[in-house]
C-alpha positions in Angstrom: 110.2 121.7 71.5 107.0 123.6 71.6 107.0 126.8 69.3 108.5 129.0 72.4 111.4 126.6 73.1 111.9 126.7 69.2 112.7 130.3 69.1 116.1 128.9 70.9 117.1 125.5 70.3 117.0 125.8 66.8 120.6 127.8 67.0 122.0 124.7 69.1 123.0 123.1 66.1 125.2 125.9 65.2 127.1 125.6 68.6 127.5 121.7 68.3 128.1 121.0 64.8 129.7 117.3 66.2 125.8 116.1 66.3 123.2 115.7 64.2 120.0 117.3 65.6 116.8 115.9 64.5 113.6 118.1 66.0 110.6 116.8 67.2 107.9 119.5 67.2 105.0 119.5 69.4 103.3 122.1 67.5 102.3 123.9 64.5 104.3 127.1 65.1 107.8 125.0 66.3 107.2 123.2 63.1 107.0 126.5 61.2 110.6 126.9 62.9 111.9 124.3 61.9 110.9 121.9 59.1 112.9 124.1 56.4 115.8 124.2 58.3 118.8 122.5 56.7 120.6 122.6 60.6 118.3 119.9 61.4 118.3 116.2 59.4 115.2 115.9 59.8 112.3 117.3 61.9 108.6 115.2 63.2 105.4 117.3 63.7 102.9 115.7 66.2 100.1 116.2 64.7 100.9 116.2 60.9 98.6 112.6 61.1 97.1 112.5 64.0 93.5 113.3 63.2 93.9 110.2 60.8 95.3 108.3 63.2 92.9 108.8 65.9 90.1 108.0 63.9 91.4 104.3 62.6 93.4 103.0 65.7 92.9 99.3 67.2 92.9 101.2 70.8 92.1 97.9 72.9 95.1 95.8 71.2 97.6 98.7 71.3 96.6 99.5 75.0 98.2 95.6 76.0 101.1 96.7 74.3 101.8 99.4 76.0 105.2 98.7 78.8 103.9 101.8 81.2 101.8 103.4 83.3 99.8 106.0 80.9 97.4 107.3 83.8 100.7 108.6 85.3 101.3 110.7 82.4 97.4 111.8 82.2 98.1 113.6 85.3 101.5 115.3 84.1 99.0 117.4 82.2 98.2 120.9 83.3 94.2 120.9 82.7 94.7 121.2 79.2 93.8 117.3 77.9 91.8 117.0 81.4 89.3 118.9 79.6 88.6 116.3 77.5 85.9 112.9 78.7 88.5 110.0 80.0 87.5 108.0 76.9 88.7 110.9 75.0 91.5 111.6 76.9 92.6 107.7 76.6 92.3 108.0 72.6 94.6 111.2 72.5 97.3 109.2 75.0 97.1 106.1 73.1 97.4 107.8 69.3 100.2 109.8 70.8 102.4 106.6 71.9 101.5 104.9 68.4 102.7 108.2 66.4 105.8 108.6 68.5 106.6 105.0 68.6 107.0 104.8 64.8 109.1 108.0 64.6 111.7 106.4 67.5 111.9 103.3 65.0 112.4 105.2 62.2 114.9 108.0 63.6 116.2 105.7 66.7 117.7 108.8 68.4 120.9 108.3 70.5 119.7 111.2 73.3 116.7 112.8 73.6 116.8 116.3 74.9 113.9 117.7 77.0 113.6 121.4 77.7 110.8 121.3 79.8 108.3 118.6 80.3 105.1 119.8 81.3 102.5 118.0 79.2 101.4 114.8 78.6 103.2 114.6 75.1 106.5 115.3 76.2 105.9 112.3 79.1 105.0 110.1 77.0 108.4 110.7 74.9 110.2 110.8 78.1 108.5 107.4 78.6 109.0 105.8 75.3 112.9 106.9 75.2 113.2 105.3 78.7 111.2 101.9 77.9 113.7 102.1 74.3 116.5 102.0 76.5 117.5 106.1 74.8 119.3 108.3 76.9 117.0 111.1 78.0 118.3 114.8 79.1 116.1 117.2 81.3 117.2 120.7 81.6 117.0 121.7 85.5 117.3 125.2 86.9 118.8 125.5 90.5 117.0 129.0 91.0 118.5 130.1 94.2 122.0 129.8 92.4 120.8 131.1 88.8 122.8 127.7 87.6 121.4 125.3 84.7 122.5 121.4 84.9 120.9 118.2 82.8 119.7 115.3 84.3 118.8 111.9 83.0 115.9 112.1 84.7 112.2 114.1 84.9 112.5 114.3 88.8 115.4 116.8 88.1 118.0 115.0 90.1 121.6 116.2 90.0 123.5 114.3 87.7 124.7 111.0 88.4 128.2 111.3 87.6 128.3 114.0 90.4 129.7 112.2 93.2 133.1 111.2 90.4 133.7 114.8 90.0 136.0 116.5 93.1 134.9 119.7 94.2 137.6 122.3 93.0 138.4 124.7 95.9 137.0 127.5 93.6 133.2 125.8 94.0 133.5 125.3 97.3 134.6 129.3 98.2 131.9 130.3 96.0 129.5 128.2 97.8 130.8 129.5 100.8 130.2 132.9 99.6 126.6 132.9 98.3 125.7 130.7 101.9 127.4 133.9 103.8 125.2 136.5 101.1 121.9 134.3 101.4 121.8 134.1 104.8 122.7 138.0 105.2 119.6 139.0 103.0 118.2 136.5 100.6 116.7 139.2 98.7 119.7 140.1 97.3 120.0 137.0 95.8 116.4 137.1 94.0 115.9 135.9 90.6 116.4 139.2 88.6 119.0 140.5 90.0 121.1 137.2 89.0 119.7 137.0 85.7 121.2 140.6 85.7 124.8 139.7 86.7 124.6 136.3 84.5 124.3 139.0 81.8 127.0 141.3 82.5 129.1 138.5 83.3 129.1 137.0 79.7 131.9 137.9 77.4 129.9 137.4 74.2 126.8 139.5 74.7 125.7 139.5 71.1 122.7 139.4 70.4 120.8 136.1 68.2 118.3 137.3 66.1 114.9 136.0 67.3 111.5 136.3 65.2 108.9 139.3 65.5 105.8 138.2 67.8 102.7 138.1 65.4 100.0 140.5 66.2 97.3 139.1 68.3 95.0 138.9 65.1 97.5 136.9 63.2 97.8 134.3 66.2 94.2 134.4 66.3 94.0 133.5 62.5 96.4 130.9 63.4 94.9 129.1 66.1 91.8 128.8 64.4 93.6 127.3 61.7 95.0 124.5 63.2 91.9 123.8 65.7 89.8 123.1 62.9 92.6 121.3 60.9 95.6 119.2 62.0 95.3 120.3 65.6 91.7 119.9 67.1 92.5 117.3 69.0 95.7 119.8 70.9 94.1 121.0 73.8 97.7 122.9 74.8 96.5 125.2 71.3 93.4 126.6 72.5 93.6 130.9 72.0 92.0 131.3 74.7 94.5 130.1 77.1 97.0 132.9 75.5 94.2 135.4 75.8 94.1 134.6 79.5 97.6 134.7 79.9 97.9 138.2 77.7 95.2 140.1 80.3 96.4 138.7 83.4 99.0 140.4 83.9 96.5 143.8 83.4 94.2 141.8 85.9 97.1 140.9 89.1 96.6 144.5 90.6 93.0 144.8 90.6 92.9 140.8 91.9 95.2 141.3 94.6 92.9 144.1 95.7 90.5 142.4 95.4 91.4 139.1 97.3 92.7 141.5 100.3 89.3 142.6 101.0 88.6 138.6 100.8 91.0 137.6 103.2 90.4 140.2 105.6 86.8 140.1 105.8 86.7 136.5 105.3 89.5 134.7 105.8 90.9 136.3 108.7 94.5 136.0 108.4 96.8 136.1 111.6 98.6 139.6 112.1 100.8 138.3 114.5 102.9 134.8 115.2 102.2 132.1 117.9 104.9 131.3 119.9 105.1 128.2 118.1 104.1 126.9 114.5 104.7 124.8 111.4 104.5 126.9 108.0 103.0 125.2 104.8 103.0 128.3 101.6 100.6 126.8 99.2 102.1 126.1 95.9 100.9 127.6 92.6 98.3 125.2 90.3 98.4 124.0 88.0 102.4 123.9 87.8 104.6 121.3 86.4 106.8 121.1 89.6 104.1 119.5 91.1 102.2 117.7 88.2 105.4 115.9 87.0 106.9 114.6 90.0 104.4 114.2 92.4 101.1 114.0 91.3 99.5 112.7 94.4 100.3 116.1 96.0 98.3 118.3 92.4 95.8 118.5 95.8 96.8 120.5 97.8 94.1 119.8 100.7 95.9 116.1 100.2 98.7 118.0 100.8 98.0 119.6 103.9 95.9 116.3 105.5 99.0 114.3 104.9 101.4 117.2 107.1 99.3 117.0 110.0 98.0 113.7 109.8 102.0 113.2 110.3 103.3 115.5 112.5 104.4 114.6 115.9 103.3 118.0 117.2 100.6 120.0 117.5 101.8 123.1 116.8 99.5 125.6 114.5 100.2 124.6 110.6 100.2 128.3 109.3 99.3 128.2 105.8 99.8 131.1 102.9 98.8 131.7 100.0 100.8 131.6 96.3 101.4 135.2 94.8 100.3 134.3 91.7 96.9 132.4 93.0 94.9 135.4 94.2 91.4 135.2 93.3 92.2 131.4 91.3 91.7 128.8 93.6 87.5 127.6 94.4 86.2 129.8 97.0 85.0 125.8 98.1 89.1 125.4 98.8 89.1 128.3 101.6 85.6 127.2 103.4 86.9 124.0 103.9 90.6 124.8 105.1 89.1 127.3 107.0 87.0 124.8 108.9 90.3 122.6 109.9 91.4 122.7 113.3 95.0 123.9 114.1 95.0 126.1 110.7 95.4 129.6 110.4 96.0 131.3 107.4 98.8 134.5 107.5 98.4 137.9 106.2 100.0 137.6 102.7 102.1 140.6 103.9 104.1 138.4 106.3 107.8 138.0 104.3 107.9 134.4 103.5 111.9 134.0 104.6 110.9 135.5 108.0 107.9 132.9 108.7 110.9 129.8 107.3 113.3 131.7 110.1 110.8 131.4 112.8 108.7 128.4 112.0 109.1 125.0 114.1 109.5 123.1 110.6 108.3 124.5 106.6 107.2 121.9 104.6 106.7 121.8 100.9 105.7 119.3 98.1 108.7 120.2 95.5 108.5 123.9 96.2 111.8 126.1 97.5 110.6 126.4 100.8 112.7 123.6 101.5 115.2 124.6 100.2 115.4 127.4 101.7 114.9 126.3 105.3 117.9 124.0 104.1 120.4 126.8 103.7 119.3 128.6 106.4 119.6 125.9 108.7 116.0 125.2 109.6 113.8 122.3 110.2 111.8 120.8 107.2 110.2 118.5 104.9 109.6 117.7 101.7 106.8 115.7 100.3 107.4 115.0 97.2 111.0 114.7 95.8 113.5 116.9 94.1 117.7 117.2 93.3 117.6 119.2 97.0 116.3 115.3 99.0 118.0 113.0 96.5 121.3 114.5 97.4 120.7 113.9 101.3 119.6 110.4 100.8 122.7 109.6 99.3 124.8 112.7 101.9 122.9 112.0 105.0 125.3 114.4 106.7 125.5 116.8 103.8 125.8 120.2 104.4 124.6 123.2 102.8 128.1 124.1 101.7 128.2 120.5 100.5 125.2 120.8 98.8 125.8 124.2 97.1 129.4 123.2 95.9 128.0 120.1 94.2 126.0 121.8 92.2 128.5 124.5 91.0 131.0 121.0 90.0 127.7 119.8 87.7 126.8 122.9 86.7 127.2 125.7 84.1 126.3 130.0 83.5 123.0 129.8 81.1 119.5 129.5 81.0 117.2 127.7 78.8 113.6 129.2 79.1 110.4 130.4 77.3 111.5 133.5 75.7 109.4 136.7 77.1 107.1 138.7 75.1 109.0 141.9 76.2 112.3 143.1 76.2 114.2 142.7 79.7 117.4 141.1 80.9 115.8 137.7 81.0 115.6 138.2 77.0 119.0 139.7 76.6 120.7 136.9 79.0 118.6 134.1 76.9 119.6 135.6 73.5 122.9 136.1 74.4 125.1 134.2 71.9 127.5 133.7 74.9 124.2 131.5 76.5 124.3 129.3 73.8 128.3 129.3 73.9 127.6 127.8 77.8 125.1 126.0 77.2 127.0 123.8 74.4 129.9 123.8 75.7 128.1 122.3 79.3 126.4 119.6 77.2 130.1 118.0 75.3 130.6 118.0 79.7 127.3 116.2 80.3 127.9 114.0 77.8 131.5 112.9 78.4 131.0 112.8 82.2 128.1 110.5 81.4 130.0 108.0 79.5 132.5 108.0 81.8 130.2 107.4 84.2 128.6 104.7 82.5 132.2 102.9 81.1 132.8 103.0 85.5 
């Protein structure tokens, strides 16, 4: 758990007081969390050593020893570490894997549970469980359905006992119902207003106490403070990054402004459809749907030279832009796409369910498109891999209603994010004592479906 993450998980050991919970911290401020707490045996702070460490390391011998691919987790990381020289880089991987190594001797975990992973540090401990032979659970969020499931897996498949569990008739009318809603006006269906009724729907809405934000001069003071002691070598602790995060959302207005101009004047988006078209929308980047799973695809020209180097058509590939990317990509990324036959980009206008309605086939890397061509009966592809083509490799003839109603069977009502700054329903519904009722009470399910599963 990073410091965010912290905030919640450290009341899970109140809700499953069968376990013992031992905390591995990726940071100073989860550490702060947690090392005094007496709800957890024990708790491991990356970089209590590391500086040490680095510095005295036999890297060439301990790099043989290694039983995986560490380049694959290099590119799990979100240009934070990519910062850094590859030499450099190699020596933060190859320090992490010896410190985490000696922690799963000494603590030998029986399940490892994984929040998010989105760095290279929580890959390589995703790695090191798996090469240990330790269970590993990933916390997955089916977003169209607002439902949370685990999986024993970073590509966020469903679970495996899924296809032992029968669908009760309840999951598939509810199934049947959100297919009928979605397809009536997905916008109904958008992430707020579920987070809303997930709310209102809990029976416990009491709220756990969670800790004041420091002032933007204490986290300052803070950040300094560990860059120039036990965390220099953390390139996930840099202030800066927060600062960018903090006045971007003052900045999206006056960007999107300001990249209309751009597109009109240079891109020169279509106003109106062709008769006939493939639709690509251009994932956000750096992002850990993309990074974690597919890192081939982090490209996104790769991405689009792959879906018409393959394509039996040759249809116009309309391409459009991420609402979150205005103004972020290299103006280098545009010249060139621009310059590739049978590409137009849309007007950012256009509404993104209408283009997957009309197009000849969507495709996507990991993204929802997919997904959403998929329960509205379109044509599509995926590149990369997710829960959404796993389950139609093993259902070839799957439906949506199939698809829908499995995930309600391995599936429970709570969310596990980073908590907001602000106070909103996505707060309340997190801090919600019933959400950590759920969400314990969904992993004793995991977990005895698993063993089941595994005694089969």
């Amino acid at each position: 758990m990073n410091g965010n993450y912290a905030e919640i998980l450290k009341y899970l050991p109140d809700f499953l007081e069968e376990h013992e919970f031992v905390a591995y911290c990726q940071n100073g401020p989860s550490n702060d969390l947690i090392k005094n707490s007496p709800k957890f045996k024990n708790s491991f702070y990356l970089y209590e050593n590391f500086n040490l460490k680095i510095s005295t390391l036999n890297f060439k011998e301990l790099m043989e020893s290694i039983p995986f691919n560490l380049f694959r987790i290099s590119l799990s990381d979100k240009s934070h570490f990519k910062r850094l020289s590859g030499k450099s880089h190699e020596k933060v991987l190859l320090t992490m894997y010896s410190i985490m190594n000696e922690w799963f001797e000494k603590s030998n975990p029986d399940v490892v549970f994984f929040p998010i992973i989105e760095s290279i540090d929580s890959m390589m401990l995703y790695d090191i469980a798996k090469s240990r032979n330790i269970k590993t659970i990933c916390y997955c969020h089916a977003r169209q359905v607002n439902r949370s499931f685990f999986s024993d897996t970073y590509l966020e498949l469903l679970p495996s006992f899924s296809k032992n569990i029968k669908a009760k008739q309840e999951y598939i009318e509810s199934a049947s119902d959100f297919l009928a809603t979605y397809r009536n006006d997905p916008s109904i269906l958008n992430y707020q207003n579920q987070l809303a009724k997930l709310y209102s729907d809990f029976q416990i809405k009491d709220q756990l106490p969670n800790s004041k934000r420091l002032s933007l001069i204490s986290r300052f003071v803070r950040k300094v403070k560990l860059k120039l002691t036990s965390e220099k070598w953390n390139q996930l602790s840099l202030f800066y990054i927060k600062f960018l995060v903090t006045i971007e959302s003052f900045l999206i207005p006056f960007q999107k402004q300001i990249y209309l101009v751009f597109e009109k004047i240079y891109m020169r988006p279509l106003d109106s459809l062709p008769e006939h078209f493939d639709y690509f929308p251009l994932h956000f980047s750096p992002e850990s749907s993309i990074n974690t799973p597919a890192p081939f695809y982090i490209d996104q020209m790769r991405v689009i030279d792959e879906i018409m180097l393959n394509r039996d058509s040759n249809h116009i590939l309309i391409v459009k832009e991420h609402p979150a990317m205005y103004l972020k990509r290299n103006f280098a990324f545009y010249k060139e796409l621009k310059r590739k036959p049978f590409i137009r980009f849309i007007n950012k206008e256009f509404n993104s369910i209408e283009l997957i309605k009309k197009a000849n086939e969507t495709f996507s890397v990991t993204g929802t498109a997919c997904m959403e061509a998929f329960l509205l009966n379109k044509k599509w592809k995926m590149l990369g891999s997710n829960f959404l083509s796993e389950f139609l490799k093993e259902n070839p003839e799957g439906s949506p209603l199939d698809f829908i109603s499995t995930i309600f069977k391995v599936s429970a009502e709570f969310v596990l994010y980073s908590p907001p700054f602000k106070d909103s329903v996505n707060k309340r519904a997190l801090f919600a004592r019933q959400n950590l009722i759920n969400m314990s009470n969904y992993f004793r399910f995991y977990l005895e479906n698993t063993q089941n599963n595994n005694s089969n």
